[in-house]
ZAMAR-823106 format. One record per residue (C-alpha): residue in one letter; x, y, z. Coordinates in Angstrom, 2 decimals, m for minus. Each point is the difference from the previous one (the first is absolute). Example, Ala and Ser with C-alpha at 12.3 -4.5 7.8 and 13.67 -1.06 7.14 Angstrom:
(r A,(12.30,m4.50,7.80))
(r S,(1.37,3.44,m0.66))
***
This chain:
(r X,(0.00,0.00,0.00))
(r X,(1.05,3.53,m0.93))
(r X,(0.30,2.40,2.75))
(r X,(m2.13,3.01,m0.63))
(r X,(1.97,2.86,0.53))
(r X,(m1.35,2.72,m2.63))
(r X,(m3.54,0.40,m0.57))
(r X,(m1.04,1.75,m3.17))
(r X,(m3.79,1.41,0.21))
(r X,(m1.63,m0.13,m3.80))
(r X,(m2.55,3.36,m0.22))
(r X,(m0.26,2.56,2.07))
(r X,(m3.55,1.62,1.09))
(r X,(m1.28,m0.90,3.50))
(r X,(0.92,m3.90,m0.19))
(r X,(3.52,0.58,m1.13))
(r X,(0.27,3.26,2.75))
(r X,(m1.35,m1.66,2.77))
(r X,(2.30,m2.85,m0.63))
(r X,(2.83,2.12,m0.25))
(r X,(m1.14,1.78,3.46))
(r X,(m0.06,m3.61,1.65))
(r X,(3.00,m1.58,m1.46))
(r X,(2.01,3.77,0.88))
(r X,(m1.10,0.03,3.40))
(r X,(0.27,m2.84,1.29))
(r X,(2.65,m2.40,m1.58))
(r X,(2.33,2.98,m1.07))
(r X,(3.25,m1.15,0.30))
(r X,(m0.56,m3.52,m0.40))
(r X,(m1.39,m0.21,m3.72))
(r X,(0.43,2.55,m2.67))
(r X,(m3.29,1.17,m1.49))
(r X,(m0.74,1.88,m4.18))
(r X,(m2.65,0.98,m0.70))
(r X,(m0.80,0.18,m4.10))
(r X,(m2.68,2.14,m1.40))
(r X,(m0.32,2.34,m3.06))
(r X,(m1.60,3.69,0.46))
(r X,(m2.00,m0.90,m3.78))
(r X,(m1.98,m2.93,1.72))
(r X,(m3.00,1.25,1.89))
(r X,(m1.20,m1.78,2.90))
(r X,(m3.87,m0.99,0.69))
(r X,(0.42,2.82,2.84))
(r X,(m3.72,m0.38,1.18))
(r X,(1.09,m1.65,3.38))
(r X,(m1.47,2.54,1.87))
(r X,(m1.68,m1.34,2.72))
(r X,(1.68,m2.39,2.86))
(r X,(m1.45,m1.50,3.35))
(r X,(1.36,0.17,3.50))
(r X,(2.77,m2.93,m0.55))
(r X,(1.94,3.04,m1.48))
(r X,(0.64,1.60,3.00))
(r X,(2.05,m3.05,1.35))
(r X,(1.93,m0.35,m3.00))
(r X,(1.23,3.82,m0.15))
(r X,(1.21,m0.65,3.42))
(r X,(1.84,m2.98,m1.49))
(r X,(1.34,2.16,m2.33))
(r X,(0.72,3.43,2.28))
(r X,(m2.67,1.84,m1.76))
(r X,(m0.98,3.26,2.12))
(r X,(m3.57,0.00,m0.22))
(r X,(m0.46,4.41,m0.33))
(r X,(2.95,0.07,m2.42))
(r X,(m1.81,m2.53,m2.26))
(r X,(m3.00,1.39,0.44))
(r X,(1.47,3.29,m1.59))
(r X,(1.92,m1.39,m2.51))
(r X,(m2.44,m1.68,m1.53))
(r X,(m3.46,1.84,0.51))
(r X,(m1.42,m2.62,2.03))
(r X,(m3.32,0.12,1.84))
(r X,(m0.91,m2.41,2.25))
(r X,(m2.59,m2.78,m0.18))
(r X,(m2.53,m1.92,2.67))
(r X,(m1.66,m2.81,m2.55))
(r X,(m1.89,0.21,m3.21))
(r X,(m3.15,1.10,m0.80))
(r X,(m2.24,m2.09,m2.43))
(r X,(m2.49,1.43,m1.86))
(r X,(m2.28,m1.94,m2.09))
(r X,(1.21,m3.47,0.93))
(r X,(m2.89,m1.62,0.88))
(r X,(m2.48,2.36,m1.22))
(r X,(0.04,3.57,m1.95))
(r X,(m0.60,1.47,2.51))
(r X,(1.31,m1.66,3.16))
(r X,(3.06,1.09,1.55))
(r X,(2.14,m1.55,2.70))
(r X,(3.70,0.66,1.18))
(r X,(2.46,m2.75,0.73))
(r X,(2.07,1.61,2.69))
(r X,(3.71,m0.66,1.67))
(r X,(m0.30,m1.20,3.42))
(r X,(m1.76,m2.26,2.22))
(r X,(m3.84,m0.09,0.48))
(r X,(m1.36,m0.08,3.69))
(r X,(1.71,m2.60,2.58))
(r X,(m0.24,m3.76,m0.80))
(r X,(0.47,m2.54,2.29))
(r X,(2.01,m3.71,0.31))
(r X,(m4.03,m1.50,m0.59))
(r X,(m1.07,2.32,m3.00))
(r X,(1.73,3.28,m1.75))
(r X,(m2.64,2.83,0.44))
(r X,(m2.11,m0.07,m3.31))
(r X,(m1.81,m2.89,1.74))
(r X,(m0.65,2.12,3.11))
(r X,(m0.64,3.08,m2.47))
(r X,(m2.50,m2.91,m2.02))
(r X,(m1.56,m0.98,2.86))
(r X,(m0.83,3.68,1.23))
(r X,(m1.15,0.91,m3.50))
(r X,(m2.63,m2.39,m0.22))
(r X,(m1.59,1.42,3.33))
(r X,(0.30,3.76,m1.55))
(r X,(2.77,0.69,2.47))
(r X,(2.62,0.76,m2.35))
(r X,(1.39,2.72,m2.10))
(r X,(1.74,m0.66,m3.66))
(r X,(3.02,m1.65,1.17))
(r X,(2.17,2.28,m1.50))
(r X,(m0.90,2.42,2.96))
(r X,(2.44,m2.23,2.06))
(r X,(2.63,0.65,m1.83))
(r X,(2.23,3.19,0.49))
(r X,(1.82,m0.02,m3.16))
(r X,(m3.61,m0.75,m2.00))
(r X,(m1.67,3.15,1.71))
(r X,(3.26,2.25,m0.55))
(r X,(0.03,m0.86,m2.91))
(r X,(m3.73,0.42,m0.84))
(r X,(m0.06,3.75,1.35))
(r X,(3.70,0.38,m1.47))
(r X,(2.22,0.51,3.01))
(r X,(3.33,m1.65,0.70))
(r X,(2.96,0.97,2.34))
(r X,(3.05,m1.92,m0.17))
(r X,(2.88,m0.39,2.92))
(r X,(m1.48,m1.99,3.06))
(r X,(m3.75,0.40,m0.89))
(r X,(0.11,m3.67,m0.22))
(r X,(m1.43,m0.12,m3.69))
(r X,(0.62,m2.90,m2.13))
(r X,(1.02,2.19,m3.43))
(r X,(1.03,m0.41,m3.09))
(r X,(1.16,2.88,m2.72))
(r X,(m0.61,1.30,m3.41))
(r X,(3.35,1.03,m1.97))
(r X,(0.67,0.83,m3.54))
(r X,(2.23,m2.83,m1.24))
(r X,(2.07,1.97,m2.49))
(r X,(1.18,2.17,2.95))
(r X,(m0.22,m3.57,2.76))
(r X,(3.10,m1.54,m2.98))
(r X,(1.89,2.86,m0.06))
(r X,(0.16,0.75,3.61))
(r X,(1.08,m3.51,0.39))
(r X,(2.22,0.27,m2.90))
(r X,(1.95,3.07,2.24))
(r X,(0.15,m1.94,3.08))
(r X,(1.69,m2.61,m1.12))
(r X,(2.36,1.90,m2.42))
(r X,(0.98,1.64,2.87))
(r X,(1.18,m3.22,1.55))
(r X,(1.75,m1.16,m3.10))
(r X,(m1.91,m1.97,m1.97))
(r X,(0.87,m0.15,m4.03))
(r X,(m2.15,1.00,m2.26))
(r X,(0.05,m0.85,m3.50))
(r X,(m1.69,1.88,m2.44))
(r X,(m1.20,m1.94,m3.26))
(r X,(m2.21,m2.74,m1.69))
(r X,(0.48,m4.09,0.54))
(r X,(0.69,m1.46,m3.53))
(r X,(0.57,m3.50,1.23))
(r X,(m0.21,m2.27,3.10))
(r X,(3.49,m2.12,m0.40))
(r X,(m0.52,m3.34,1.70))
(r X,(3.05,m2.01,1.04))
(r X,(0.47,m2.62,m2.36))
(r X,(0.68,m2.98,2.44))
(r X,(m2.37,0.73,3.16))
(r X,(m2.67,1.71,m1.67))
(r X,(m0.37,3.36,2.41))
(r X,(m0.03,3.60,m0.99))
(r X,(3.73,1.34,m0.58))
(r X,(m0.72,3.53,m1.05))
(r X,(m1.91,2.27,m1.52))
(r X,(1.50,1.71,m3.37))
(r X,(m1.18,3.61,m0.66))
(r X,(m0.65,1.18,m3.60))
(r X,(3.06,1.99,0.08))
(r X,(1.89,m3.15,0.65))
(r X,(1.07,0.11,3.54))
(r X,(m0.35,m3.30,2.54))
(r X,(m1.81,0.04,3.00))
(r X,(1.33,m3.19,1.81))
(r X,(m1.26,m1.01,3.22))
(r X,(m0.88,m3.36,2.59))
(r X,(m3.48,0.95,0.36))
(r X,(m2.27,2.07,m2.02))
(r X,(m4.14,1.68,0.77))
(r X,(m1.70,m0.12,m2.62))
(r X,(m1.68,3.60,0.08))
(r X,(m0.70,0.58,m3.15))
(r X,(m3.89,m0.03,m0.25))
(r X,(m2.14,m1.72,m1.79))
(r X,(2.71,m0.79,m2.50))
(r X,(1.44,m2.59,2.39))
(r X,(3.27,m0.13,m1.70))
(r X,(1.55,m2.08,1.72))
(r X,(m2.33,m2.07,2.43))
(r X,(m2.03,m0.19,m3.32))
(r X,(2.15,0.28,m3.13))
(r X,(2.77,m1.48,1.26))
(r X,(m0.58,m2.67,2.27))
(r X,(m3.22,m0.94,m1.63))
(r X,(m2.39,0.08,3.49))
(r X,(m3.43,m0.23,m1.09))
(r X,(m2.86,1.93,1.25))
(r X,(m3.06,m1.37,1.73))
(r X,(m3.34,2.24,m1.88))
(r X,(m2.47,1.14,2.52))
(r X,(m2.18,1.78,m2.38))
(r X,(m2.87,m2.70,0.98))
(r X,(m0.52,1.68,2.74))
(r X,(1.07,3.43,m0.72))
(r X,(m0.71,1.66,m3.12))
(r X,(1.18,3.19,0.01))
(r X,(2.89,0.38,m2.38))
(r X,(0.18,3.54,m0.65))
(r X,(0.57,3.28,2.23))
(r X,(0.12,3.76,m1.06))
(r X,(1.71,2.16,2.59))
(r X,(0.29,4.07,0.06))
(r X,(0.78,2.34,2.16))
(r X,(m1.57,3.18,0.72))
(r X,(0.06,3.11,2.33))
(r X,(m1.63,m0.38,3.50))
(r X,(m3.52,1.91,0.52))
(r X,(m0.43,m0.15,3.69))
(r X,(1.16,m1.39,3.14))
(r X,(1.93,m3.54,m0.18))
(r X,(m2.23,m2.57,1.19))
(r X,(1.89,m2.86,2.57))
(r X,(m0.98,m2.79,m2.23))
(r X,(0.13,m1.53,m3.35))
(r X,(m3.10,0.06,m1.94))
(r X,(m1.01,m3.10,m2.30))
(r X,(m3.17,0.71,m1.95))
(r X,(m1.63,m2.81,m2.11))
(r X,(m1.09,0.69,m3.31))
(r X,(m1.87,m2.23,m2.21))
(r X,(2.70,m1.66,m1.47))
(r X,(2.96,m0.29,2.99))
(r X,(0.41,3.22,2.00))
(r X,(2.09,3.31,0.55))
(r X,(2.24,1.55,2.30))
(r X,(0.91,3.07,2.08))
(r X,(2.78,0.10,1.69))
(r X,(0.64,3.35,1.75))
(r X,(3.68,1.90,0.40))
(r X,(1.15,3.01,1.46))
(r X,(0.63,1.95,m3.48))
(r X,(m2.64,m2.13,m2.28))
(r X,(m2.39,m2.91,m0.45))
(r X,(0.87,m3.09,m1.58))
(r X,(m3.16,m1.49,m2.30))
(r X,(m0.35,m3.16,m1.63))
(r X,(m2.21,m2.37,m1.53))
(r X,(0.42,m3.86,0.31))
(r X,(m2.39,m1.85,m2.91))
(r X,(m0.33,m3.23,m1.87))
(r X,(0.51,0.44,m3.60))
(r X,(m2.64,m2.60,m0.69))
(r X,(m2.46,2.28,1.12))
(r X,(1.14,3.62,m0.45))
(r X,(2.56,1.15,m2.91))
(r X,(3.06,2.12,0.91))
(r X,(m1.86,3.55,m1.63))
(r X,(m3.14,m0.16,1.80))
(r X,(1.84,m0.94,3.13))
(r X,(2.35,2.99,m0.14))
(r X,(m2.67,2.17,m0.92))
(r X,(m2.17,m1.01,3.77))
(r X,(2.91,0.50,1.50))
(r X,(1.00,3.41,m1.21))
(r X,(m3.78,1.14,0.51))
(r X,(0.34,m1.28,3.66))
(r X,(3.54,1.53,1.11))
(r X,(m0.24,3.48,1.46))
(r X,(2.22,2.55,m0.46))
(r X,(2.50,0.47,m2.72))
(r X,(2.12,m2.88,m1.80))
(r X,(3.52,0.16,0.94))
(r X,(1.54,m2.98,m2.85))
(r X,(m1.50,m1.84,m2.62))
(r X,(m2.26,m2.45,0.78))
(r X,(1.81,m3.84,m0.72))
(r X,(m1.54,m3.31,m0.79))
(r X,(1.91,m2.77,2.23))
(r X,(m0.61,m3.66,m0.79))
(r X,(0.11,m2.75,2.35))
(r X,(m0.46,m3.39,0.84))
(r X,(m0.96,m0.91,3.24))
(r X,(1.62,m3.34,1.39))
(r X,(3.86,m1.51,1.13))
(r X,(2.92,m0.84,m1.08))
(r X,(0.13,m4.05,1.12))
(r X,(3.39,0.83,1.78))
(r X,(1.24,3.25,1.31))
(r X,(3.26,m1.19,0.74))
(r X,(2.13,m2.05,m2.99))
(r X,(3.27,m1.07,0.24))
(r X,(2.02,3.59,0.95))
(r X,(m2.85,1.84,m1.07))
(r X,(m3.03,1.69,2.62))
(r X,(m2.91,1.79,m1.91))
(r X,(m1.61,3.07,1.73))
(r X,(m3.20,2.35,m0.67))
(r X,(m1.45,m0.95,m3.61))
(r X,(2.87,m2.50,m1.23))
(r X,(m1.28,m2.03,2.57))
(r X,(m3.91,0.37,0.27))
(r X,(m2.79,2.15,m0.45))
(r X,(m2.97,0.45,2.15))
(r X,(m2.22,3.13,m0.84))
(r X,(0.66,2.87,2.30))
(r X,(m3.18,m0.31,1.61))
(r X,(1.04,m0.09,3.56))
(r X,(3.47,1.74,m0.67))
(r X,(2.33,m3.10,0.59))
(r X,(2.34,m0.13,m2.93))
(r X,(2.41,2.52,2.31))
(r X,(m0.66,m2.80,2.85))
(r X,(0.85,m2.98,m2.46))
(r X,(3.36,1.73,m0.41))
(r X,(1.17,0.64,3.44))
(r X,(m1.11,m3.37,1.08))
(r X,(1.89,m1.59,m2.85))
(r X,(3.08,2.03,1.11))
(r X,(m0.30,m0.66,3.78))
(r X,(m0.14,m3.56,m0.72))
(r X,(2.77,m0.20,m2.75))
(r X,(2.28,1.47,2.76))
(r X,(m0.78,m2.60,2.76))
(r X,(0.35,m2.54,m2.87))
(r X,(2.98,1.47,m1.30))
(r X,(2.56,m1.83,m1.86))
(r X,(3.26,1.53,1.20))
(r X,(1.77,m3.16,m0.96))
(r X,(m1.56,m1.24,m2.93))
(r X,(m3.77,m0.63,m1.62))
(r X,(m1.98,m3.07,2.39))
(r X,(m2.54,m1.86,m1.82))
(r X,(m1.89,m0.20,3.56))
(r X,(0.20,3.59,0.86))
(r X,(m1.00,0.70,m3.24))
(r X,(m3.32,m2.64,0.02))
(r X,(m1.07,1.68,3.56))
(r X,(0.29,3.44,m1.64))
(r X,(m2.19,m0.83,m2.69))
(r X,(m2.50,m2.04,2.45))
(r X,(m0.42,3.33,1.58))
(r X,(0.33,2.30,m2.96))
(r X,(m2.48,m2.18,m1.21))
(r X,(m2.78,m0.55,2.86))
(r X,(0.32,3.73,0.50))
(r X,(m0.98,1.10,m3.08))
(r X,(m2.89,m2.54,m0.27))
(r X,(m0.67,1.58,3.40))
(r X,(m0.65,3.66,m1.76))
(r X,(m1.89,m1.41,m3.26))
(r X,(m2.71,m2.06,2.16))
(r X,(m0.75,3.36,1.66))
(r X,(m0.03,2.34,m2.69))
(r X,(m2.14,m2.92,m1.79))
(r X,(m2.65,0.43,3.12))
(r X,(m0.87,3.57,m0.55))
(r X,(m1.09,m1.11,m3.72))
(r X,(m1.66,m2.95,0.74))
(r X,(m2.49,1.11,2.87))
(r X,(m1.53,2.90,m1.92))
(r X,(m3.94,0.69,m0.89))
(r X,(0.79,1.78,m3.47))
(r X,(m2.01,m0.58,m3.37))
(r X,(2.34,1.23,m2.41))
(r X,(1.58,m3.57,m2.45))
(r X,(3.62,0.74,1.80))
(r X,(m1.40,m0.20,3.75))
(r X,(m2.54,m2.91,m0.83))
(r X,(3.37,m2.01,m1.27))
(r X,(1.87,1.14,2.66))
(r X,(m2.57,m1.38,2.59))
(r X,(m0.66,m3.19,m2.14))
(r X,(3.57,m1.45,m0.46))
(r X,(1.51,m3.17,1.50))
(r X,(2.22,1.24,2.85))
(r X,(3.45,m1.02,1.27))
(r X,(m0.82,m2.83,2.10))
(r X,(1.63,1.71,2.82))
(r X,(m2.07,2.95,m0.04))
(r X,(m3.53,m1.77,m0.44))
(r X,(0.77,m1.80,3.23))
(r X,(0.87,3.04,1.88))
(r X,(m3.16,1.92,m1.22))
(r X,(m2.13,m3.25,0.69))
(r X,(1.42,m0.34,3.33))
(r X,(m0.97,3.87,1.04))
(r X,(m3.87,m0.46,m1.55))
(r X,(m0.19,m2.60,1.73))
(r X,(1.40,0.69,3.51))
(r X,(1.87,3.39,m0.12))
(r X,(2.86,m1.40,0.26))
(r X,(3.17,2.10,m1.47))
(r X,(3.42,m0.90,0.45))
(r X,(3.54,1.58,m0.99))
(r X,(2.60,m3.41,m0.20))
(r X,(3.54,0.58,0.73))
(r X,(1.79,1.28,m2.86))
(r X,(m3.27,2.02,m1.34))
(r X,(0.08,3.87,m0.41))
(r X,(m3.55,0.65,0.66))
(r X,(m1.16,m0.07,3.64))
(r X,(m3.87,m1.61,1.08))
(r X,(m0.64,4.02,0.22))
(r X,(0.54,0.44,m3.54))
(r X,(m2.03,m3.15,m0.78))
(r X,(m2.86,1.00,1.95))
(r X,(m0.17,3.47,m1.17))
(r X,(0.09,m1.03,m3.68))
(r X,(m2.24,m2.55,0.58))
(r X,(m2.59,1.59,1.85))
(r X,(0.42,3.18,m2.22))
(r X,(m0.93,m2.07,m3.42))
(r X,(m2.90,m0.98,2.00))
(r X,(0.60,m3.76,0.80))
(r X,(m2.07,m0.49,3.12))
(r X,(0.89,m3.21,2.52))
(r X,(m2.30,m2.25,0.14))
(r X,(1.41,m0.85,3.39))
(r X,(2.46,1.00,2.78))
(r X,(1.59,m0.89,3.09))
(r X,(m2.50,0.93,2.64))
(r X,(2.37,0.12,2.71))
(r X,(m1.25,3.87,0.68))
(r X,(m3.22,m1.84,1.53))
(r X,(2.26,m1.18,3.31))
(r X,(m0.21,3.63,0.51))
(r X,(m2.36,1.46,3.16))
(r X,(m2.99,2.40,m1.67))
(r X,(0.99,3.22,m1.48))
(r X,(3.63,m0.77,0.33))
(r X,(0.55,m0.15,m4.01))
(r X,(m1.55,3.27,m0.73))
(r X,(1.58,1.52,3.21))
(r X,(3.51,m1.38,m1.45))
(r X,(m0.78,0.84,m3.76))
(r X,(m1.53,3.67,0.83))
(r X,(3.44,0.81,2.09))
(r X,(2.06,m1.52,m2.70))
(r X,(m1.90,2.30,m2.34))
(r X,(0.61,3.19,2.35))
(r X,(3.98,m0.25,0.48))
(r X,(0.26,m0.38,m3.98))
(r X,(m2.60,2.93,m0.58))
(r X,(2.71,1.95,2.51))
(r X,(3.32,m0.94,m1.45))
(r X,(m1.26,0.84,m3.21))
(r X,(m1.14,3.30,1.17))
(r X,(3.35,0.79,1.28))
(r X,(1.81,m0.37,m2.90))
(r X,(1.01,2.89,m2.94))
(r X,(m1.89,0.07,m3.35))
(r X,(2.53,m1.79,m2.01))
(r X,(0.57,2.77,m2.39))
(r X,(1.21,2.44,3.46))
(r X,(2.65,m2.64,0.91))
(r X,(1.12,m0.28,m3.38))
(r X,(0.20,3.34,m0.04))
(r X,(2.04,0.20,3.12))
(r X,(2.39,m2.74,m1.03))
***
């Protein structure tokens, strides 16, 4: 086995940067790291929208949370709000945070259940701080205790990555890949070779280069597993325009009859897109709703990006670890493809192959790349499956055959409430709930442990809950002051 002692990172944008951040900070020293992109290849750049696993990972990396915030025009964000999910005109917000106080017995939808069907109970959102902050659009950072997210504009996110770790001497390269050389005996990536000629040799390469997948892909032949069964949305618009009033602390996901749009709010601008399935709405007419939705004026061009939604079978092959869209694509529904990364990268460094490529470190990675991945598509697949719409798009989308993983999680909560988060899952039984509840799936059954209680204890307990959330809410900032402030 080869001894990995140079890394060379293929693409820049905010796989290759974030890579570059990780591999800089915390095995500087010990492996050499360069980083190839060319200024003439664009990036998908829409990765605008992250959830609260961020935070952990920019302390990983020795980001300072108010200098970030500056440098990139971030605003900060408490969940997601869904409008037109389950019906046109329903609304519900999938929040950050935990819901109420659960117990070893039962977590506390089933008290919340059991309460509701007496008329003792409020939405269950109302006991949830970071769902009512963000419904009247307040948010304070520091020790408020808030379970937060952010907004950024992922041109500026790369390049104040790209300074960072410049500044702590990684190489750039400047330039396009012509070839992937492969070492003639073993089989593994030896370099990359740039158009103008130059070699790029290495021990172990990341595959950053997009949907291209030049080297997890074109090189080392790694097929890709299609998803678009169960997600047909292959085409996105994004633009960005001027802001028009105060930023909101949440993402906004609005369904449209044919997949759904988004608003994603910043400090100097909004950033607007539509997500659609060709099958059912052509590129024109779908740039045209979303122009005549956007407010404020257009800042760029508006740009078709095509996709396919699915996974590369194995993220890591032989030297070679794909990240971001070389490796998989899951809608950006719930904002995880900045997640996917940073996992990917926090695991490739406890696996890491200082002296030389293991097949078994190598199969657990991809067990986990793998499950994790599956992990986001079953519950992006959920909010399209439990909706009430009439339009031919929604009625498929409800109709389909789903992951057998997924149908028995969904049967499992209609018929007992039941929710669970396993292990090595992102998405916590608060997530599950809210989405669930919030597209309308209704429990034909729950724990009903809340009975044990004396009379009047559950809406004593549930009406206090709701008062200490109704005051921390009250005593935070409107999120637009604190930005404002920071």
């Amino acid at each position: 086995m080869t001894a990995v002692r140079r890394v060379v990172i293929a693409g820049g944008g905010t796989a290759g940067w974030l890579a570059a951040a990780m591999l800089t900070k915390q095995l500087g020293g010990m492996v050499d790291v360069v980083l190839v992109e060319s200024e003439e290849i664009g990036t998908v750049g829409v990765g605008e929208s992250t959830i609260p696993t961020v935070r952990a990972f920019h302390d990983i990396i020795g980001v300072d949370e108010r200098d970030f915030v500056r440098a990139t025009g971030a605003s900060f964000k408490l969940g997601i709000s869904f409008e037109g999910w389950s019906r046109p005109d329903e609304r519900y917000i999938h929040s950050f945070g935990t819901i109420g106080r659960s117990t070893w017995m039962a977590d506390f939808h089933h008290f919340w259940l059991e309460a509701r069907a007496n008329g003792q109970a409020d939405e269950i959102g109302r006991y949830c701080v970071e769902h009512e902050a963000a419904r009247e659009g307040r948010f304070a950072g520091g020790d408020s205790g808030l379970n937060y997210a952010f907004h950024f504009d992922a041109a500026r996110y790369a390049r104040y990555l790209r300074e960072r770790c410049e500044a702590d001497g990684l190489t750039r390269v400047e330039g396009k890949i012509a070839r992937v050389e492969r070492d003639g005996e073993g089989g593994d990536i030896a370099a990359l070779v740039m158009e103008d000629g130059t070699r790029i040799a290495g021990d172990f390469f990341l595959d950053c280069t997009g949907f291209r997948a030049l080297l997890i892909g074109d090189a080392l032949g790694v097929g890709y597993e299609d998803w678009r069964q169960w997600l047909p949305t292959d085409r996105a618009i994004a633009v960005q325009t001027t802001a028009t009033g105060p930023a909101v602390p949440y993402t906004r996901a609005i369904a449209h009859d044919a997949g759904w749009q988004w608003r994603i709010p910043l400090q100097h601008r909004l950033g607007n897109g539509i997500v659609y399935a060709s099958d059912y709405l052509s590129d024109d007419a779908a740039q045209a709703r979303l122009l005549e939705s956007v407010t404020g004026e257009t800042l760029i061009e508006p740009r078709v990006i095509r996709f396919r939604t699915g996974r590369r079978v194995r993220a890591w092959e032989r030297n070679c670890v794909a990240l971001s869209l070389a490796g998989g694509f899951v809608e950006p529904l719930e904002s995880t493809s900045i997640h996917l990364i940073m996992i990917a990268l926090t695991r490739l460094l406890q696996l890491f192959p200082f002296d030389g490529v293991s097949a078994a470190a190598a199969a657990r990675f991809n067990d986990m790349a793998q499950r994790e991945i599956e992990g986001v598509r079953d519950f992006i697949i959920l909010h399209y499956t439990l909706n009430q719409r009439d339009e031919p798009f929604w009625q498929r989308m409800r109709d389909m055959p789903l992951p057998d993983s997924l149908a028995e999680r969904i049967a499992l909560f209609r018929e007992s409430a039941q929710a669970f988060q396993a292990s090595d899952e992102l998405f916590t039984v608060t997530s599950w709930v809210q989405v669930m509840l919030g597209q309308k799936l209704a429990p034909r059954a729950h724990n009903r442990v809340a009975r044990m209680m004396p009379a009047g204890r559950l809406q004593q307990t549930l009406g206090q809950l709701a008062a200490n959330v109704t005051g921390a809410v009250r005593g935070l900032p409107m999120h637009q002051a604190y930005l404002d402030r920071v």
